[in-house]
Wavefront OBJ file of the C-alpha trace (Angstrom):
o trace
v 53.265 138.285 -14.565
v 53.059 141.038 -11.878
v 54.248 140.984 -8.476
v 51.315 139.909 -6.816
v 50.739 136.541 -9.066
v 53.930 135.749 -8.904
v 54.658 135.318 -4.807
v 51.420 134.090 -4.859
v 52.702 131.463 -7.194
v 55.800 130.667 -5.470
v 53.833 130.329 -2.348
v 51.658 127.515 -4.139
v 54.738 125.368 -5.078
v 56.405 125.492 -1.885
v 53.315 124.366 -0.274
v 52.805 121.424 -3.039
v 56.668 120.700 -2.498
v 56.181 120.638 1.222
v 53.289 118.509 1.111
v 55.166 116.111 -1.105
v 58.014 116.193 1.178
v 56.067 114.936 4.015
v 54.022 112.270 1.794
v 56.884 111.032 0.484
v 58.879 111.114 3.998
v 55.873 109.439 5.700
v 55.893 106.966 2.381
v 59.841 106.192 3.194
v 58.986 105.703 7.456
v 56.206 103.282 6.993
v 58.490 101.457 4.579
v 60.967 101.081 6.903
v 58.476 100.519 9.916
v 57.170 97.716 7.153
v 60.580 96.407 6.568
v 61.241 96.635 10.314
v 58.601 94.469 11.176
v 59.152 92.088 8.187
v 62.637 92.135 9.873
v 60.896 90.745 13.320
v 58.782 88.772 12.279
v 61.300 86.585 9.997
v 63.468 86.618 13.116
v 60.928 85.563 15.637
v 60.101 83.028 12.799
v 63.335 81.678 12.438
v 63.781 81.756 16.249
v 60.588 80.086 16.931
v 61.351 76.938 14.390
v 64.785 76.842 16.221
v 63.467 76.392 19.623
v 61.476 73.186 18.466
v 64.863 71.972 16.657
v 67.093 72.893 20.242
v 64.437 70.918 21.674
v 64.068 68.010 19.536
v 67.813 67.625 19.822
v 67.394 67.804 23.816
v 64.718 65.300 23.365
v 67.093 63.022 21.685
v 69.964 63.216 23.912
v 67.766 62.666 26.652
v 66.351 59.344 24.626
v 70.159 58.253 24.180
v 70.746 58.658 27.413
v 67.882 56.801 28.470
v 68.728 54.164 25.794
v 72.023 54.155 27.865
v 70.437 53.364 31.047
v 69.000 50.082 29.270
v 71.566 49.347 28.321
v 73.823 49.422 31.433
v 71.075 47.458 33.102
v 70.711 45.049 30.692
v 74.420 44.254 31.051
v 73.735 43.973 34.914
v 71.023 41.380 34.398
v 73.458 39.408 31.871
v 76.050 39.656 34.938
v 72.917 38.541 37.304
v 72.245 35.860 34.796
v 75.895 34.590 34.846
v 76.474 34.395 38.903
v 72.561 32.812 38.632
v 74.304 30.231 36.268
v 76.153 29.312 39.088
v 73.707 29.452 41.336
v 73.585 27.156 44.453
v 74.411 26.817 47.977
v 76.088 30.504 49.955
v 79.381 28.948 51.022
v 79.769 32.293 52.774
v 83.105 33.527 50.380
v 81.122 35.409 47.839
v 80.467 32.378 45.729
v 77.544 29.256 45.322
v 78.092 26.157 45.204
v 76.074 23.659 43.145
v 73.249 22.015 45.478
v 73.864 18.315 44.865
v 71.110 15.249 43.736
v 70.359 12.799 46.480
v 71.890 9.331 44.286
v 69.135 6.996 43.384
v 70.203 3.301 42.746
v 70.465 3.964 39.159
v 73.011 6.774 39.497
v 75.605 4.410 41.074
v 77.369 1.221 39.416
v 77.784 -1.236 41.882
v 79.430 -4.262 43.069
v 79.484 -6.944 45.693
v 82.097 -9.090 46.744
v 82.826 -11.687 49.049
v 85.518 -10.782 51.849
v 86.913 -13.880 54.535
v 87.802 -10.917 57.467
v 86.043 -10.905 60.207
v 84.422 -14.443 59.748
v 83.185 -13.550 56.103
v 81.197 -10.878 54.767
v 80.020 -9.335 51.520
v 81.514 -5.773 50.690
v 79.530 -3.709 48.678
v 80.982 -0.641 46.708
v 79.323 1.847 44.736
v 80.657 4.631 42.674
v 78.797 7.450 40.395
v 78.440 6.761 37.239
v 79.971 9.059 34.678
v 78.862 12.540 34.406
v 76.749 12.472 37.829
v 77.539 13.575 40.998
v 75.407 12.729 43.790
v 74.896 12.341 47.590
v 75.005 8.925 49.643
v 72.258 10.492 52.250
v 73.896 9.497 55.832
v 71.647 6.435 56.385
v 71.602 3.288 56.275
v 72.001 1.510 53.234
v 69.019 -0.684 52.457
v 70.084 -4.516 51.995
v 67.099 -7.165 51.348
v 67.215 -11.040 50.595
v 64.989 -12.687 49.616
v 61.629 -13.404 48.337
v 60.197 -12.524 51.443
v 62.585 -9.243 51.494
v 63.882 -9.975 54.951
v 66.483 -6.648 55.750
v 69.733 -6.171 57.198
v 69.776 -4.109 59.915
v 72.332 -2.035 61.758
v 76.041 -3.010 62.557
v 77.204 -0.259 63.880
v 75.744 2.197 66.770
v 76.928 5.702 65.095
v 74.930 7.696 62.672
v 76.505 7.791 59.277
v 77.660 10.657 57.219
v 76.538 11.455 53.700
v 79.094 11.117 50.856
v 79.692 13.076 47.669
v 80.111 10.854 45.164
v 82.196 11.712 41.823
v 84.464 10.719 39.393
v 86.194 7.782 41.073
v 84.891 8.442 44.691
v 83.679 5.336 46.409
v 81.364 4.454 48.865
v 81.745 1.402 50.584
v 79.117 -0.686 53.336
v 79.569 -4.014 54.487
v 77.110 -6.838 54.802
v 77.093 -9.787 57.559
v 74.516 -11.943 55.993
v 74.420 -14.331 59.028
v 75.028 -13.041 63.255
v 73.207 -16.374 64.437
v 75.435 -19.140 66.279
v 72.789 -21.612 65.750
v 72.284 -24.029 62.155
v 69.982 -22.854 59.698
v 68.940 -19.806 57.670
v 67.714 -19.239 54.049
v 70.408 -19.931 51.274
v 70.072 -17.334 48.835
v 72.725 -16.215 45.975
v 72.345 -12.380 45.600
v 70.804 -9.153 47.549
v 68.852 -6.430 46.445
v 70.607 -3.171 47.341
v 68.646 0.456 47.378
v 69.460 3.859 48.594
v 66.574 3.957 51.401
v 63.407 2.526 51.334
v 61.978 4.705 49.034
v 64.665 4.348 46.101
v 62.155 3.651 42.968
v 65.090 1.731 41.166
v 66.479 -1.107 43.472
v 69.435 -3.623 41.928
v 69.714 -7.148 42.322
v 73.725 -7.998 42.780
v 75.407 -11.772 42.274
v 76.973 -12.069 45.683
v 77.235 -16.484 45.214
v 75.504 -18.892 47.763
v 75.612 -17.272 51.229
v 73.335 -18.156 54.477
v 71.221 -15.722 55.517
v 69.847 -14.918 59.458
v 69.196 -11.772 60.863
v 71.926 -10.247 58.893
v 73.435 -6.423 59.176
v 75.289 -3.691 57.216
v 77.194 -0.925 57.721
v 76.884 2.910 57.561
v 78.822 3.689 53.997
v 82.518 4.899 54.401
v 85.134 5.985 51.914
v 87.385 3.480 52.898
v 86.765 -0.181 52.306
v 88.651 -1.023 55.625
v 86.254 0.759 57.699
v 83.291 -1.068 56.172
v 83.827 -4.375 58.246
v 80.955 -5.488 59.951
v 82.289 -6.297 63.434
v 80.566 -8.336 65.980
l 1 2 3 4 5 6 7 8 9 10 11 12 13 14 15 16 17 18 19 20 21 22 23 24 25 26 27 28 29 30 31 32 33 34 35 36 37 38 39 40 41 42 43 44 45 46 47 48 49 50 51 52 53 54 55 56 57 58 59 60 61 62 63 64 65 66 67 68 69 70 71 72 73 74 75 76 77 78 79 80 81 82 83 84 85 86 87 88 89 90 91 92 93 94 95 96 97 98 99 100 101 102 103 104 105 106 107 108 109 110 111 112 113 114 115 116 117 118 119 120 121 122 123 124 125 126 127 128 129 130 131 132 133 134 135 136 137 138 139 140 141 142 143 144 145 146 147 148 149 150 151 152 153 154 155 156 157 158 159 160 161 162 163 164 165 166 167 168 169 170 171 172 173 174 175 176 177 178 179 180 181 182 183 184 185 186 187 188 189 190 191 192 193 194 195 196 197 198 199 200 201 202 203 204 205 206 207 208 209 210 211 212 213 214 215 216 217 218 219 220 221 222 223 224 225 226 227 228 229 230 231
């Protein structure tokens, strides 16, 4: 091969080879530009389905919380519910009282008796039955004999006061069945006793043969001695 041919030759193969070089570098960058954005976009992947997990898990702490919050108000109500249990009258310390029933003659058990003080008269008691607890209103205690239901009227000039009455508390009122000087009157041998006129459930009580004329009773007390009828 002469001269000529041959440096033309070389010439030709380090041009191929340098063509190669570069195909073959460029081959390598945009594999690793390929791989480089494979790279990224796994990453942003992965840190994309992350963020919805972080947040899911936010999501749920905030829901416990919240859940919480029920929770702790539920409680309250239970603790409203139990003062509400004992709910009632403000006696000003922090704490209710129960409000009290107004008695009706059926609440009470009663009984009448005939006393010799003070010229004779009939004492009545009356006393809760078991398990109640009512109020004697402060009135008058409504006494009637009779057929013709003729009623006692007042003995005494001061108002009453109402009484609690529980367990073994007694009431007592005390019945003149006769403040006439003069002969006569309606012989009669029980009364009908009622807490006020309007007392659906009135009881008829054994009191034994007494003369009545414009008769009287007492305001209730909680002492038998104070349940005289004077005058």
């Amino acid at each position: 091969m002469s001269g000529n041919r041959r440096k033309a030759f070389l010439v030709s193969a380090v041009l191929v080879g340098g063509a190669l070089l570069m195909t073959a570098c460029q081959d390598t960058d945009e594999a690793a530009d390929t791989g480089a954005s494979r790279g990224s976009s796994s990453s942003s992947a992965s840190g994309d389905a992350a963020t919805p997990s972080g947040s899911s898990a936010a999501g749920s702490g905030q829901g416990t919380g919240k859940g919480s919050g029920t929770a702790g108000k539920g409680s309250g109500a239970t603790g409203g519910t139990e003062d509400g249990a004992g709910s009632g009258a403000d006696t000003g310390n922090g704490k209710r009282e129960p409000v009290g029933q107004s008695c009706g003659a059926n609440d009470i058990s009663w009984n009448a008796r005939a006393e010799t003080q003070a010229g004779g008269y009939i004492l009545i008691s009356a006393k809760a039955k078991p398990g109640i607890t009512c109020i004697l209103p402060a009135a008058l205690p409504t006494v009637a004999f009779g057929s013709d239901g003729t009623e006692a009227g007042s003995a005494e000039q001061a108002a009453g006061k109402q009484i609690t009455l529980s367990g073994s508390t007694t009431a007592y009122a005390g019945v003149n069945p006769k403040t006439t000087n003069a002969d006569g009157g309606k012989e009669l041998d029980s009364i009908i006793v009622a807490v006020g006129n309007d007392d659906p459930d009135p009881v008829s009580l054994k009191v034994g043969t007494i003369t009545v004329d414009k008769p009287v009773v007492t305001n209730w007390h909680t002492s038998a001695t104070d349940a005289v009828p004077l005058g």
